[in-house]
N, C-alpha and C positions, 0 to 999 in steps of 0.2 A: 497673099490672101488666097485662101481654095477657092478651090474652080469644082463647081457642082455640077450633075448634069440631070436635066429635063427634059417629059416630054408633053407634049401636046395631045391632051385627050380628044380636042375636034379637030384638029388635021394631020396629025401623027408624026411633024415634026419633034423631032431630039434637037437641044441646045444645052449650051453651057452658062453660065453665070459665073461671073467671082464675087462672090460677098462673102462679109466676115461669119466666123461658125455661128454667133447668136443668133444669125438670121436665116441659117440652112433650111430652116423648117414654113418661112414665109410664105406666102404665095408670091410666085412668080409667075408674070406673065409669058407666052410665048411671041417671035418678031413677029407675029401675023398679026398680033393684039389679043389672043385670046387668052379667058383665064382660069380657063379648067385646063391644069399642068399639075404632074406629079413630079416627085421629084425621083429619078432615079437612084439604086445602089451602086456603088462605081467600087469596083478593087484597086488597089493600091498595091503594085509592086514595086518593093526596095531590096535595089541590088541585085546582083546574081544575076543567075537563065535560070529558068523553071526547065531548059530540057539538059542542065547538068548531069551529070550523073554524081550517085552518091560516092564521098571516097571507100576506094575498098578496104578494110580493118586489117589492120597490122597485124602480122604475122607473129604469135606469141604473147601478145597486147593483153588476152583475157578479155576483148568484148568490154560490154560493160557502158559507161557513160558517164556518168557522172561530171564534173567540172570539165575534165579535158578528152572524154570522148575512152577510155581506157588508153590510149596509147601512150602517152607520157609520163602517164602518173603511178603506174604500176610497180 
């Protein structure tokens, strides 16, 4: 099940919830009991580092992209 994350417009805690996606958009309370709570944006990273670096292009390859990046396909 996602895990959403909220915050608390009158004491400014952040919290999490898991409920299913039809309910993303309900209101939720926050643990203090209150119920003016927005729901925050949360990014999703899959896979990888983000501080990778990119490969560097084959020597000859022609650049390019398409299906396999020019390098193999040329």
């Amino acid at each position: 099940m996602p895990r959403y994350e909220y915050r608390c417009r009158t004491c400014g805690d952040t919290f999490e919830l898991s409920r299913p996606m039809a309910e993303s958009s309900d209101p939720a309370a926050c643990p203090s009991g209150h119920e003016d709570t927005v729901k925050l944006l949360s990014t999703v990273a899959v896979g990888g580092s983000a501080s990778a670096p990119a490969p560097a292009p084959r020597a000859g390859g022609g650049g390019g992209g398409g299906c396999c990046g020019g390098g193999c396909c040329g």
